[in-house]
Backbone bond lengths (Angstrom), bond angles and torsions (degrees), N, CA, C in turn:
res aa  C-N    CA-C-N  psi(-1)  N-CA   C-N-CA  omega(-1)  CA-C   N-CA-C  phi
1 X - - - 1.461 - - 1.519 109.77 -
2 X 0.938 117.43 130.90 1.876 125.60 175.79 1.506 91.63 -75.88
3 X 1.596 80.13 141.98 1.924 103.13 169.66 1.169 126.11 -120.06
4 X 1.232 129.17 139.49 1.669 117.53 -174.15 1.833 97.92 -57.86
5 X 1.461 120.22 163.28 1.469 111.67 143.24 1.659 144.57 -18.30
6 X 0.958 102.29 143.20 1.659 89.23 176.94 1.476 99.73 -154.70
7 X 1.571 129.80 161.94 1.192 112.67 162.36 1.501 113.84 -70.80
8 X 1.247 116.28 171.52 1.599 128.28 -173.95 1.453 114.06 -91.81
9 X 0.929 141.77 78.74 1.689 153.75 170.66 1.741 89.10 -8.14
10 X 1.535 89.14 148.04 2.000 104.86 177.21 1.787 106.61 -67.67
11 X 1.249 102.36 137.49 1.181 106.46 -155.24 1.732 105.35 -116.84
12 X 0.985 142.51 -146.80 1.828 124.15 -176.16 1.321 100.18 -103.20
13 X 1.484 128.28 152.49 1.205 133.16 -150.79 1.923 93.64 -80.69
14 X 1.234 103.96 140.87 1.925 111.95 -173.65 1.466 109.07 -80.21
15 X 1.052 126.72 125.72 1.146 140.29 159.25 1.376 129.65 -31.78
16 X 1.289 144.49 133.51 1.958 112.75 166.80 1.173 89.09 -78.25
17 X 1.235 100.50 165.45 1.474 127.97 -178.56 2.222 84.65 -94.45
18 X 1.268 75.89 127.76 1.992 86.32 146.44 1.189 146.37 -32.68
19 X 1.846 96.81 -82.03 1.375 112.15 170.07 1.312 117.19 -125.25
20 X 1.090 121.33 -161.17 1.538 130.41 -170.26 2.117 97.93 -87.04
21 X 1.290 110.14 -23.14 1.484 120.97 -156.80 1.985 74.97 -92.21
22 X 0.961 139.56 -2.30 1.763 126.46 -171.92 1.529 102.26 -90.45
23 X 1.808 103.65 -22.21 1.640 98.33 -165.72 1.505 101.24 -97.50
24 X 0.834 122.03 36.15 1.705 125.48 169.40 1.979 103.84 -138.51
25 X 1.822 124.24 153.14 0.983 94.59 -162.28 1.506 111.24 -109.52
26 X 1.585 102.02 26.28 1.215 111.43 -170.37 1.356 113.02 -116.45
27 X 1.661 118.16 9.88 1.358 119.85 -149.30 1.552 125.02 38.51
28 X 1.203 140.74 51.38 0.943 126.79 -121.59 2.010 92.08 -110.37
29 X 1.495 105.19 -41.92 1.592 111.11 -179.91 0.949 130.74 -161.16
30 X 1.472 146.91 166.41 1.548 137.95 -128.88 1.678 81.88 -128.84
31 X 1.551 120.50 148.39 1.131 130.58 179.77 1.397 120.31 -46.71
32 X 1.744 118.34 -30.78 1.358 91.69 166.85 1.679 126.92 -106.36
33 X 1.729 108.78 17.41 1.250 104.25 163.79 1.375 120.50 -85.16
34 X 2.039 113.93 -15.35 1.086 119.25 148.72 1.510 140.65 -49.36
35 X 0.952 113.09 -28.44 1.177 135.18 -153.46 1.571 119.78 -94.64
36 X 2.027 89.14 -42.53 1.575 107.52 166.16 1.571 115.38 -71.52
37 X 0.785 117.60 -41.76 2.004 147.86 -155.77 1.467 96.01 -67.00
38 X 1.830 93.83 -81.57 1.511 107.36 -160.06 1.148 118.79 -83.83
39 X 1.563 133.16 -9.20 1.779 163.48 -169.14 1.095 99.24 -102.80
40 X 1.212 118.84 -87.53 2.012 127.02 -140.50 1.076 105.20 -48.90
41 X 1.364 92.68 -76.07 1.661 128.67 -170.49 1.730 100.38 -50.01
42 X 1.573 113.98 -49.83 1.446 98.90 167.70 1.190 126.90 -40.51
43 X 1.383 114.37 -49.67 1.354 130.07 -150.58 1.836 104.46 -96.77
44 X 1.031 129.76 -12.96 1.226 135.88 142.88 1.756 137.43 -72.74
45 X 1.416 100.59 -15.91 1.551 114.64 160.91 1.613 125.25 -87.65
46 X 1.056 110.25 139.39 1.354 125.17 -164.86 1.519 105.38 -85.86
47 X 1.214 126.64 125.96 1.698 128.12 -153.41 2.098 82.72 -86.97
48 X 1.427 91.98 141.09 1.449 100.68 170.95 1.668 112.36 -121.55
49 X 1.402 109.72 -175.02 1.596 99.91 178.97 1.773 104.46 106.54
50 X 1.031 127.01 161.00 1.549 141.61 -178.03 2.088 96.13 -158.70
51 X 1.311 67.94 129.95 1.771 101.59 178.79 1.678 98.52 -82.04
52 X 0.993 117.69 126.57 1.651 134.93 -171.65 1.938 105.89 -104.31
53 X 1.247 102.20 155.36 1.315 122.96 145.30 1.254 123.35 -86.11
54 X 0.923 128.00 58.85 1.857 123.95 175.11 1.495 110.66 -27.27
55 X 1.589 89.93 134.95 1.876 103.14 165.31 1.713 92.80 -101.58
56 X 0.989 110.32 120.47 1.747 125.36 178.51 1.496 103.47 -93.08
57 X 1.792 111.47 118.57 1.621 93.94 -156.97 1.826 97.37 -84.76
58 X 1.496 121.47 -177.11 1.039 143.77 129.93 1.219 138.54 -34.05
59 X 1.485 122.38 62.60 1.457 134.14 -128.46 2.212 81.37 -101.92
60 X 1.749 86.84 136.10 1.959 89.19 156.65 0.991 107.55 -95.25
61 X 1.654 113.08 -176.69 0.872 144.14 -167.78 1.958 115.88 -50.34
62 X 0.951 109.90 -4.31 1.604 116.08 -164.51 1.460 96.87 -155.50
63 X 1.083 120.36 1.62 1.954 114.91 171.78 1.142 106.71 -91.31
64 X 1.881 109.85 147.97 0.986 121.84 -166.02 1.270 103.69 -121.72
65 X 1.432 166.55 128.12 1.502 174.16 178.74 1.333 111.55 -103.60
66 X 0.763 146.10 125.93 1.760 163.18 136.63 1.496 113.02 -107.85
67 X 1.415 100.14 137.41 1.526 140.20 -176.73 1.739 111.70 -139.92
68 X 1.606 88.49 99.34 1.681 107.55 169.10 1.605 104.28 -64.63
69 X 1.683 102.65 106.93 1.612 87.77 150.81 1.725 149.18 -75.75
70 X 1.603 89.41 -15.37 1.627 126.75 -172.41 1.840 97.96 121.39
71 X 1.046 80.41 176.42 1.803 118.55 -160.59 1.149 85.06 31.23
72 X 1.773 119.48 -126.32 1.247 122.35 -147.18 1.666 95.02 -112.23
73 X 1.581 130.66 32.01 1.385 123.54 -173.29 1.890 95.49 -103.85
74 X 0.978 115.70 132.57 1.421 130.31 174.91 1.685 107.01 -135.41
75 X 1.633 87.52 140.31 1.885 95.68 150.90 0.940 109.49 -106.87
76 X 1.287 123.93 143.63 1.396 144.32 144.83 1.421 141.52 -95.93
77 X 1.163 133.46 137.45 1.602 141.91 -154.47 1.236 125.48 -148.82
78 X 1.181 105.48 112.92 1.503 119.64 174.38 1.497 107.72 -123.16
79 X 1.583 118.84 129.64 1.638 123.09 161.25 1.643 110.24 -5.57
80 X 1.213 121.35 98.00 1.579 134.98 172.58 1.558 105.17 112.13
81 X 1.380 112.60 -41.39 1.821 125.75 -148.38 1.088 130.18 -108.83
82 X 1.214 130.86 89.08 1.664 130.00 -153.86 2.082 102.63 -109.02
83 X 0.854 112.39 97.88 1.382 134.75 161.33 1.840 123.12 -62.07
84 X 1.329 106.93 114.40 1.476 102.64 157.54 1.575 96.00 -129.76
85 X 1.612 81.80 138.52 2.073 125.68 -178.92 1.261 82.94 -104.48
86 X 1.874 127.86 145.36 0.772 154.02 -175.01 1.303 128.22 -1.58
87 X 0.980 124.64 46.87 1.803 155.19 -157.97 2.166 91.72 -50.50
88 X 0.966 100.84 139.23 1.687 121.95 175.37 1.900 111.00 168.39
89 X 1.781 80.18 108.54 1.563 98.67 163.52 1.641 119.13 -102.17
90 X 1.191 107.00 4.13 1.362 109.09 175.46 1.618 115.62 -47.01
91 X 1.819 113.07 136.94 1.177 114.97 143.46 1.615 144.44 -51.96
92 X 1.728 97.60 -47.43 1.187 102.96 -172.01 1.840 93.87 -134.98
93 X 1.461 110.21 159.72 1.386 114.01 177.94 1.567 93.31 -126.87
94 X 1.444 120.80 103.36 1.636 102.18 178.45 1.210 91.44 86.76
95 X 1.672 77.52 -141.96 1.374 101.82 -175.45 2.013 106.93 -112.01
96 X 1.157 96.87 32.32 1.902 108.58 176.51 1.074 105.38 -99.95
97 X 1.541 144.82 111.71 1.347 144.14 177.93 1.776 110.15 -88.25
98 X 1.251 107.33 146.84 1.384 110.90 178.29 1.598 99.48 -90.84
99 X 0.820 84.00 136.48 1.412 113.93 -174.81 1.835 118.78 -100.54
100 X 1.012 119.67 -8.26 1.586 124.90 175.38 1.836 92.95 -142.38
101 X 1.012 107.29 134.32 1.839 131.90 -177.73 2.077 86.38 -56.98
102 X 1.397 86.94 138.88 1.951 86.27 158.85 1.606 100.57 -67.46
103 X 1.451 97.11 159.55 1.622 99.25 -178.72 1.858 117.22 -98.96
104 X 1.417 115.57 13.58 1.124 113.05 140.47 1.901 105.31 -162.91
105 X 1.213 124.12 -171.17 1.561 131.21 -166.05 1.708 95.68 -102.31
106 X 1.289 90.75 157.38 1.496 111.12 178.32 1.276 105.35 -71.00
107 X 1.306 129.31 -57.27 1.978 124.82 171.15 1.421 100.53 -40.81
108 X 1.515 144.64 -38.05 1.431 127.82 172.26 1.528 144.81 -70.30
109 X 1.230 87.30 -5.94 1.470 118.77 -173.27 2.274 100.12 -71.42
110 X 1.337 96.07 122.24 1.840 94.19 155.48 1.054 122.59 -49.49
111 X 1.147 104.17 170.24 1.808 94.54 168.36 1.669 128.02 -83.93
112 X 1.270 134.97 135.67 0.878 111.26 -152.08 1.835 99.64 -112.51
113 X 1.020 94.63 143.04 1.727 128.18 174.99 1.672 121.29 -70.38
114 X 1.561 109.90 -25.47 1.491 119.60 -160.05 1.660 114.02 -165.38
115 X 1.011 127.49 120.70 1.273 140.98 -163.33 1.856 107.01 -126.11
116 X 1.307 109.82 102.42 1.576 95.45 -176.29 1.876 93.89 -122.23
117 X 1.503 98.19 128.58 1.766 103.26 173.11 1.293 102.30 -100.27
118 X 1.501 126.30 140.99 1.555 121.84 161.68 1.355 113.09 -74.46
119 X 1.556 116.09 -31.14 1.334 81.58 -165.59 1.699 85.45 179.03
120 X 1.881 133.47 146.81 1.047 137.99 -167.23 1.153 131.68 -44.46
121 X 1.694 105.34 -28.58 1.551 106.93 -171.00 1.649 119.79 -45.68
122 X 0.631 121.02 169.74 2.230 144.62 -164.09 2.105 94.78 -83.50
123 X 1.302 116.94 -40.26 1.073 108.57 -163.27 2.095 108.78 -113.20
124 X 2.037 87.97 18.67 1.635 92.58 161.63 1.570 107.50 -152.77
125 X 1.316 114.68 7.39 1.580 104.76 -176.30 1.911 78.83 -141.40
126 X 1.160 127.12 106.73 1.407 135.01 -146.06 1.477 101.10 -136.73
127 X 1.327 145.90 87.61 1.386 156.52 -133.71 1.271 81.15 -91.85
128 X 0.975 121.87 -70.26 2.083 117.85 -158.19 1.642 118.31 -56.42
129 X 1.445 101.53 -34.35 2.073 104.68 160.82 0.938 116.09 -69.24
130 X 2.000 128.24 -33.99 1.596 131.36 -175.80 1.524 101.36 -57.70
131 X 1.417 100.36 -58.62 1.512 121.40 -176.88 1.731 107.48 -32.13
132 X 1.166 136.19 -54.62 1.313 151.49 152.70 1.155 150.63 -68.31
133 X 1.446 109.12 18.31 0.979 129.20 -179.20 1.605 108.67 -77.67
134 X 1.822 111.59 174.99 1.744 85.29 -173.00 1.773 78.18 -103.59
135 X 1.179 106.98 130.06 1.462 106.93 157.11 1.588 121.36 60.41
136 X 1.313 136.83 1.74 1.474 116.92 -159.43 1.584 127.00 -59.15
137 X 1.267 107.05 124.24 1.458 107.11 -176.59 1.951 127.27 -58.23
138 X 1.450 91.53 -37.45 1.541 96.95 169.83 1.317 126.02 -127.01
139 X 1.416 148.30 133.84 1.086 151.45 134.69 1.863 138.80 -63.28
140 X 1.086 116.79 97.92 1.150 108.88 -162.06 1.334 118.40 -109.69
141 X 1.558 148.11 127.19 1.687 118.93 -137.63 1.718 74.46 -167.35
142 X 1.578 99.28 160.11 1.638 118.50 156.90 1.854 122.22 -31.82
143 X 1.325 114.98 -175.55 1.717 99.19 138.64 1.037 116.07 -90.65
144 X 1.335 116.62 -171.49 1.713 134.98 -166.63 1.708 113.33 78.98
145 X 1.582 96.18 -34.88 1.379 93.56 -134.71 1.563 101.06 -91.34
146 X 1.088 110.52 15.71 1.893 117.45 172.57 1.438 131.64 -63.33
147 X 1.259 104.53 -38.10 1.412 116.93 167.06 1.295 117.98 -54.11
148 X 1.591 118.10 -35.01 1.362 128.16 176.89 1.009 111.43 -52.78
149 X 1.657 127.44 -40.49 1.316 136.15 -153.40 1.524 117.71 -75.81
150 X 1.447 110.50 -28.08 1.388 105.17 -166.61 1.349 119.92 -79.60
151 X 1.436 114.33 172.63 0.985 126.02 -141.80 1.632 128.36 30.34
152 X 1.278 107.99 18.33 1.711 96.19 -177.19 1.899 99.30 -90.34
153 X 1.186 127.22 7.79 1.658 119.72 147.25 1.940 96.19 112.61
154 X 1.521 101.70 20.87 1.575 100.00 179.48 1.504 91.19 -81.44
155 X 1.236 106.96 146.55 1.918 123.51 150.61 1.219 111.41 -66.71
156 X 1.744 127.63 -28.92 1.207 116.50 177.48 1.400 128.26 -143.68
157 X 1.395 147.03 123.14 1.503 114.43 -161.61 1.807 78.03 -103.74
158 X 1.448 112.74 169.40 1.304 128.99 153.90 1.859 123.99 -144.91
159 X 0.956 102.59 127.44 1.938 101.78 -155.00 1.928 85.45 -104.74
160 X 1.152 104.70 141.93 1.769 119.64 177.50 1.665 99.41 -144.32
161 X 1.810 91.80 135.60 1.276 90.39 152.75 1.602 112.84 -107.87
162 X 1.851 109.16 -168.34 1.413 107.45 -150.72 1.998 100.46 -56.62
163 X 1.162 115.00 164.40 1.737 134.32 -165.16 1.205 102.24 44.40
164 X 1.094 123.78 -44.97 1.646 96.32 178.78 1.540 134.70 -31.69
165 X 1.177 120.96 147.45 1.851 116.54 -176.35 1.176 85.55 -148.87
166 X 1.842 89.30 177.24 1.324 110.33 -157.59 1.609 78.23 -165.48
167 X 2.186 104.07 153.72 1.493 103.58 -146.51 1.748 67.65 -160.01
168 X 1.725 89.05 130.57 1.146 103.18 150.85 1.513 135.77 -153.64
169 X 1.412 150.12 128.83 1.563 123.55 -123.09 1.449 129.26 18.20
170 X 1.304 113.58 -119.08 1.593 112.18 -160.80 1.937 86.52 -85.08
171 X 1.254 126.75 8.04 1.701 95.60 -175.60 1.562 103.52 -135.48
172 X 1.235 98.75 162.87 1.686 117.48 -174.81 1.817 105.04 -123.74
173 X 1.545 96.71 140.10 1.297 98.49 155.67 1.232 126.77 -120.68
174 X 1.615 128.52 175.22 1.349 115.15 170.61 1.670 99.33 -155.10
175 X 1.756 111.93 128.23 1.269 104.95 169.64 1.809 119.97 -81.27
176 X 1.003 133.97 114.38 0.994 146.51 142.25 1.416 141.74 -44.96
177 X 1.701 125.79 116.96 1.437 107.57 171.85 1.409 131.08 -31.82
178 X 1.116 115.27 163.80 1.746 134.74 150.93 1.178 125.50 -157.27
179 X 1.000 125.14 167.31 1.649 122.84 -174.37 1.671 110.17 -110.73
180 X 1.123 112.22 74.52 1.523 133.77 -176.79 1.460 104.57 -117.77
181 X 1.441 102.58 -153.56 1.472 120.54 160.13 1.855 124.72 -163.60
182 X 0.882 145.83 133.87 1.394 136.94 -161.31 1.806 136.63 -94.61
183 X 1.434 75.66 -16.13 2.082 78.84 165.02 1.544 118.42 -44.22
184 X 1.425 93.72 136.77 1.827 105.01 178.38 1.159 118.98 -103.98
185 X 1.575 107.38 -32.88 1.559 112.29 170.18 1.793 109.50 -126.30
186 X 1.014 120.08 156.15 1.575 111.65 -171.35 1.472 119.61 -4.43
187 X 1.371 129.04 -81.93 1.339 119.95 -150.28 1.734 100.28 -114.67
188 X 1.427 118.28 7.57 1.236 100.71 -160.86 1.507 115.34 -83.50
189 X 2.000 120.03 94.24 1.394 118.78 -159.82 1.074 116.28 -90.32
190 X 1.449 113.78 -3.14 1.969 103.78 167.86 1.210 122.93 -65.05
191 X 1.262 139.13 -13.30 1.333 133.68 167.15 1.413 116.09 -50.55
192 X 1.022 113.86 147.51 1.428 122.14 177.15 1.704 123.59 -101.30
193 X 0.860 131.94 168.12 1.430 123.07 160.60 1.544 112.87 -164.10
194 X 1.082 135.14 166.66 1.288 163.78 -124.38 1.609 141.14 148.64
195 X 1.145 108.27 -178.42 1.860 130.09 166.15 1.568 98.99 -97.01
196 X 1.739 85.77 157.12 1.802 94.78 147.52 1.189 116.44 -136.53
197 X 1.410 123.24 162.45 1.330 125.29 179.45 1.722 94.56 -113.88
198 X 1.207 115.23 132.22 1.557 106.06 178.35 1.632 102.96 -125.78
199 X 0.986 115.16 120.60 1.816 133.71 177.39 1.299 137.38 -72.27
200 X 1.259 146.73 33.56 1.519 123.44 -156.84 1.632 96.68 -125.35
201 X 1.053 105.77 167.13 1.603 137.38 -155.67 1.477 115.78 33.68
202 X 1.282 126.41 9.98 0.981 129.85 -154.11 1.896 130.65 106.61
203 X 1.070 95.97 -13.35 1.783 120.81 176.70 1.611 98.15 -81.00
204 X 1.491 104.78 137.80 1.767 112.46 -178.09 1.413 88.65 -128.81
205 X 1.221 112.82 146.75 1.625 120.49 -170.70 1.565 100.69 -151.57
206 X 0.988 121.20 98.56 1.964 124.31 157.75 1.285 140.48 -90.49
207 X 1.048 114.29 111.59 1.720 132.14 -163.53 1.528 93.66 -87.73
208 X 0.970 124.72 100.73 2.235 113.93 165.01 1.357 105.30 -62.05
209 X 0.997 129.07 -12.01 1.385 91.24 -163.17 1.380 119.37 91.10
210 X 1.954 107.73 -174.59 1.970 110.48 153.57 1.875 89.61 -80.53
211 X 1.493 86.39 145.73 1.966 60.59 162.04 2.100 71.80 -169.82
212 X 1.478 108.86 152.17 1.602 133.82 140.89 1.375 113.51 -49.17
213 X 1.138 129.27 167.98 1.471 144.27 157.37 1.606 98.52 -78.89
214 X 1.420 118.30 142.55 1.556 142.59 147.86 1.177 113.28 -177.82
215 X 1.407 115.41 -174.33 1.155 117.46 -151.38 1.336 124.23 -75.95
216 X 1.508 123.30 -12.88 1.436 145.03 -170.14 1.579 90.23 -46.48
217 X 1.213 130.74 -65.24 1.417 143.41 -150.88 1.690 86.11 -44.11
218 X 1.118 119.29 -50.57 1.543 111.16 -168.87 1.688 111.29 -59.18
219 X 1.560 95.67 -62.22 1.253 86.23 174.53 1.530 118.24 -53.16
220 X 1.087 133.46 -46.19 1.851 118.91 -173.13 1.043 124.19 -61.40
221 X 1.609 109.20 -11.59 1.621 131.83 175.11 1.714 97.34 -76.50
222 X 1.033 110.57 -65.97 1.726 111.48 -176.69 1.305 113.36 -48.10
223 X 1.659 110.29 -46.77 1.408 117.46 175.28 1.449 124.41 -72.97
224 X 0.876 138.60 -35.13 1.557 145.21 179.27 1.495 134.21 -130.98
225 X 1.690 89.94 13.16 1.607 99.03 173.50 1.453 112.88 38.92
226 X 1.108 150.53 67.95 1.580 132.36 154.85 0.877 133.98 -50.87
227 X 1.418 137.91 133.45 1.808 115.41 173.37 1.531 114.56 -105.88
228 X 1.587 118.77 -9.49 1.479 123.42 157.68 1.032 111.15 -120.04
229 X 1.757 122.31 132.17 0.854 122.99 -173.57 1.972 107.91 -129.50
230 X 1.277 114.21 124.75 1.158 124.51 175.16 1.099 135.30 -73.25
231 X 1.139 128.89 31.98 1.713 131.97 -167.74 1.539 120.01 -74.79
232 X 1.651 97.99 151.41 1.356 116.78 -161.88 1.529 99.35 -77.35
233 X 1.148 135.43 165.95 1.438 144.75 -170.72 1.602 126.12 -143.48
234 X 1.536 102.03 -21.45 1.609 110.94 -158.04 1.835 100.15 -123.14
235 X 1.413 97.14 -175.09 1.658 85.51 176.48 1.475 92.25 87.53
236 X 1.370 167.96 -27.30 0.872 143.13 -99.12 2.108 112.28 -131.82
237 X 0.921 111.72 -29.32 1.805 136.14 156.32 1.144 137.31 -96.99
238 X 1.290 117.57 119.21 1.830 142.80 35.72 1.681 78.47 -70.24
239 X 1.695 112.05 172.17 1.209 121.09 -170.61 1.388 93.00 -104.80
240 X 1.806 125.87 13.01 2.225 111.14 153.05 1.646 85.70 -46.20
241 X 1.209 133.03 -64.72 1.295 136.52 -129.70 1.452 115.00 -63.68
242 X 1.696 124.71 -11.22 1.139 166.42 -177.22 1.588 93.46 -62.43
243 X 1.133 107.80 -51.26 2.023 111.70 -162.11 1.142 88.34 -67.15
244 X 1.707 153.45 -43.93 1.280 138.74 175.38 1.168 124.42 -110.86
245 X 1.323 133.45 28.95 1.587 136.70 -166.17 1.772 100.83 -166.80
246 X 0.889 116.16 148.83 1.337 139.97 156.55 1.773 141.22 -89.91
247 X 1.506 116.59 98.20 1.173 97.28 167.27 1.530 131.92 -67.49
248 X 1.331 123.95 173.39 1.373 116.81 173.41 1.398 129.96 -53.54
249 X 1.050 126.78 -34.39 1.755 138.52 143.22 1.491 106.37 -30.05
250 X 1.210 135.86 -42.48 1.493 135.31 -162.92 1.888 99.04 -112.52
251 X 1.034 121.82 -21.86 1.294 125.03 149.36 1.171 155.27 -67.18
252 X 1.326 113.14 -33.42 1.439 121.82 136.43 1.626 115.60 -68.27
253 X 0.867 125.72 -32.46 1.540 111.96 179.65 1.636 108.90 -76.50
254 X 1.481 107.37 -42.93 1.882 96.99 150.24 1.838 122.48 -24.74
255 X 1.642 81.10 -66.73 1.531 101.49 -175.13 1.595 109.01 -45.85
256 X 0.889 111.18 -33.78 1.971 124.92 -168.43 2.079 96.56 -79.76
257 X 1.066 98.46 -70.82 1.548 115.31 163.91 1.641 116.50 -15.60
258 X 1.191 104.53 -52.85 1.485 115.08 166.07 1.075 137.93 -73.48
259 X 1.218 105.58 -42.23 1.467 129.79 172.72 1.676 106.82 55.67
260 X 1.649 89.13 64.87 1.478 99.64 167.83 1.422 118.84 -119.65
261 X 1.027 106.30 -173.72 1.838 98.77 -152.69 1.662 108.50 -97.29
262 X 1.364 109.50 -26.77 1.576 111.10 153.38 1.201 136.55 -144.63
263 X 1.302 125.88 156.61 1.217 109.16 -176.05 1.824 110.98 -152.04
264 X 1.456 84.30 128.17 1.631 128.05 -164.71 1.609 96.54 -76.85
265 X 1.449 116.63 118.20 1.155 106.06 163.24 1.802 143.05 -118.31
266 X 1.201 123.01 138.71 1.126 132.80 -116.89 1.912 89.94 -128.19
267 X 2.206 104.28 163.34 1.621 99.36 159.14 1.282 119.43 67.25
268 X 1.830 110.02 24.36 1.649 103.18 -175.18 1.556 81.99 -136.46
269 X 1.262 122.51 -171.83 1.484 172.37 131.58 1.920 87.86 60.60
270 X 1.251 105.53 53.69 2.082 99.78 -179.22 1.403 101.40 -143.11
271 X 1.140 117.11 -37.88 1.403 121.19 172.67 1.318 104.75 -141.97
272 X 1.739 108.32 148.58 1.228 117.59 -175.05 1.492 120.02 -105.94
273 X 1.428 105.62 104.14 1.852 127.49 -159.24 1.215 123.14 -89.12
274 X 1.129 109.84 -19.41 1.428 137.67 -151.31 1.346 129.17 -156.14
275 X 2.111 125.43 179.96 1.576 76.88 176.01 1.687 102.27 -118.63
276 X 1.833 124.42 20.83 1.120 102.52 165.79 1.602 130.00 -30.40
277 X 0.719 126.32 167.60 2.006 131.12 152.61 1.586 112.89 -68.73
278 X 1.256 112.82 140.34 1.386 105.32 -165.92 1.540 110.11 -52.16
279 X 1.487 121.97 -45.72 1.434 123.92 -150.69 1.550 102.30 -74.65
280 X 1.590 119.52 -30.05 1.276 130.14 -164.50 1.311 112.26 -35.71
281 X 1.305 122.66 -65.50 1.428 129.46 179.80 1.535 134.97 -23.62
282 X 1.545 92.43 -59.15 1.407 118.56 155.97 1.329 136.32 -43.49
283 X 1.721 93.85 -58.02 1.448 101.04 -166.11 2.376 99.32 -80.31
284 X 1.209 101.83 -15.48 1.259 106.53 161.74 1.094 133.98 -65.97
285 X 1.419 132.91 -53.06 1.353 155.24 142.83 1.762 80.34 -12.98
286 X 1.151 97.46 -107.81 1.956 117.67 -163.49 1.534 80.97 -12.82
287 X 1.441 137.69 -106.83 1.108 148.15 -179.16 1.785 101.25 7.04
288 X 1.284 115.19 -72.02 1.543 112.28 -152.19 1.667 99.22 -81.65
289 X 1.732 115.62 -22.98 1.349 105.02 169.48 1.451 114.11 -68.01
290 X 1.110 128.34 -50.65 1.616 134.40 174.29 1.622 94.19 -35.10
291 X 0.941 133.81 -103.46 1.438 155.55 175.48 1.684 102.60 -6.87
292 X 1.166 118.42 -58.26 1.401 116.29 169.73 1.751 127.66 -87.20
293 X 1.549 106.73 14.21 1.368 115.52 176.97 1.327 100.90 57.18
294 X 1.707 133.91 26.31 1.320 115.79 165.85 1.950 113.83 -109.50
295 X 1.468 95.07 34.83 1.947 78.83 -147.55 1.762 75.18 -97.03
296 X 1.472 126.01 14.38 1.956 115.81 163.65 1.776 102.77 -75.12
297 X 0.925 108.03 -21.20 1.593 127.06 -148.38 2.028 91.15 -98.82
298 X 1.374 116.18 -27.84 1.274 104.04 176.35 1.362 125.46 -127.66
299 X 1.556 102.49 126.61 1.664 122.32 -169.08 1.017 122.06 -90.45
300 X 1.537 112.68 118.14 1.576 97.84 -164.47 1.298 92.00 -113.57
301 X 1.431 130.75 118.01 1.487 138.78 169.43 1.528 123.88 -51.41
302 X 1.211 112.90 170.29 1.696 112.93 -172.91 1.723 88.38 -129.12
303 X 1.063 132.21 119.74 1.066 135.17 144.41 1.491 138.35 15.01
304 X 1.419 137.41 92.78 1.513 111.69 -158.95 1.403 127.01 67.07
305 X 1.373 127.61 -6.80 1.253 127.89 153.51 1.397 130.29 -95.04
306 X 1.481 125.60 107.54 1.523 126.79 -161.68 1.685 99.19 -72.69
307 X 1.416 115.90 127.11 1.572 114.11 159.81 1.814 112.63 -106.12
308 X 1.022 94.45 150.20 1.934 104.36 167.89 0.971 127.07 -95.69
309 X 1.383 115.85 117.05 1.834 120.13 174.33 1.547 116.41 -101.36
């Protein structure tokens, strides 16, 4: 059963962390391989990309529209119902610069009806875009993660753990596993995180989330059939980074796992997470879809341009 928000009951007193390698959950790198990797090199690249005016089509009764904003923030659209999944127009996070332009502005945006976060992190549950949003009527997020929500101008928060959903007019949601983790600031582990599966007119749409490869993907495939599926791609080297992220090799086999009819790919070339090369992801993907006769089957969006499924 979905629950409105609540605050989060006192929880066991947090530990300090050690080192700088405790606040990541993979141990993954020492402050100044961080520093070189995910900083310099940012901050020496020249941000590319152009911010659009979207033409938002004339959707029927059973069309579905998606609009990549970058990384993992999308709108979504159905006849009446305009959806943003992990919404971030930010330039900079910290000290992490975006590196590809959002693909359109927050003043262009409809109004939105539905707000779903996967999960706490800084670069998908993003306070200063919530903050500006025009109006959204619902917020729909993991547990833990309610407290976050307030005052950012929702009419409604609603916290789910994994299968649980929550339904309102023509649409349904459902949080879904992943193999992530949800702390926002060092130790705080009640947060939850996940996927969603979002439902209306008959259209199934799945957002992963950050998430690893395992086996869940099958089951949510058996369970909720998707027919678009949003998976993450980037993030993915040295392979620590593997225990919570997915390369494209482990993404299409997600994609297979489900056995949905397309799949949108997501979590690459906007911010620099990791230490692939930005384009790598991509130009890999293409590679392993060719090779497996699935690359008709995968759409890779342009930024600010809405397509129809």
């Amino acid at each position: 059963m979905a629950s409105e928000s609540s605050s989060p009951s006192p929880g066991r007193r947090r530990r300090i962390p050690r080192s700088f390698k405790e606040l990541t959950p993979s141990n993954h790198f020492n402050p100044r391989t961080f520093f070189h990797e995910m900083v310099w090199k940012a901050w020496l690249t020249r941000r590319t990309g152009s911010t659009k005016r979207p033409e938002f089509p004339a959707l029927k009764a059973d069309e579905l529209a998606l609009t990549w904003i970058g990384h993992a923030s999308f709108l979504a659209q159905l006849e009446g119902v305009n959806v943003l999944l992990d919404p971030n127009f930010a330039n900079w996070l910290f000290l992490l610069k975006r590196l590809r332009r959002p693909g359109l502005r927050i003043d262009d945006l409809p109004p939105i009806d539905l707000v779903l976060l996967t999960h706490a992190h800084f670069d998908h549950f993003h306070k200063p875009t919530l903050r500006r949003l025009p109006s959204p009527k619902v917020a729909v997020m993991p547990w833990g993660c309610g407290a976050l929500a307030r005052r950012l101008g929702f009419g409604r928060v609603i916290e789910l753990h994994w299968w649980e959903s929550f339904s309102s007019g023509d649409w349904k949601v459902t949080l879904v596993p992943a193999k992530h983790w949800g702390a926002r600031t060092l130790r705080d582990e009640h947060r939850g995180y996940g996927g969603f599966l979002l439902e209306c007119r008959g259209r199934r749409l799945y957002h992963a989330g950050d998430s690893a490869y395992f086996d869940g993907f099958a089951e949510i495939g058996s369970r909720l059939a998707p027919e678009v599926a949003l998976l993450p791609i980037g993030a993915y080297f040295p392979d620590s980074f593997r225990r919570v992220h997915m390369g494209p090799d482990e993404a299409l086999r997600a994609f297979m796992d489900l056995k949905a009819r397309w799949f949108v790919p997501m979590h690459f070339g906007t911010f620099k997470l990791s230490f692939e090369s930005m384009d790598e992801p991509a130009r890999w993907l293409r590679e392993l879809g060719t090779n497996a006769g699935a690359l008709g089957r995968i759409r890779f969006l342009e930024e600010g341009v809405p397509e129809t499924f």
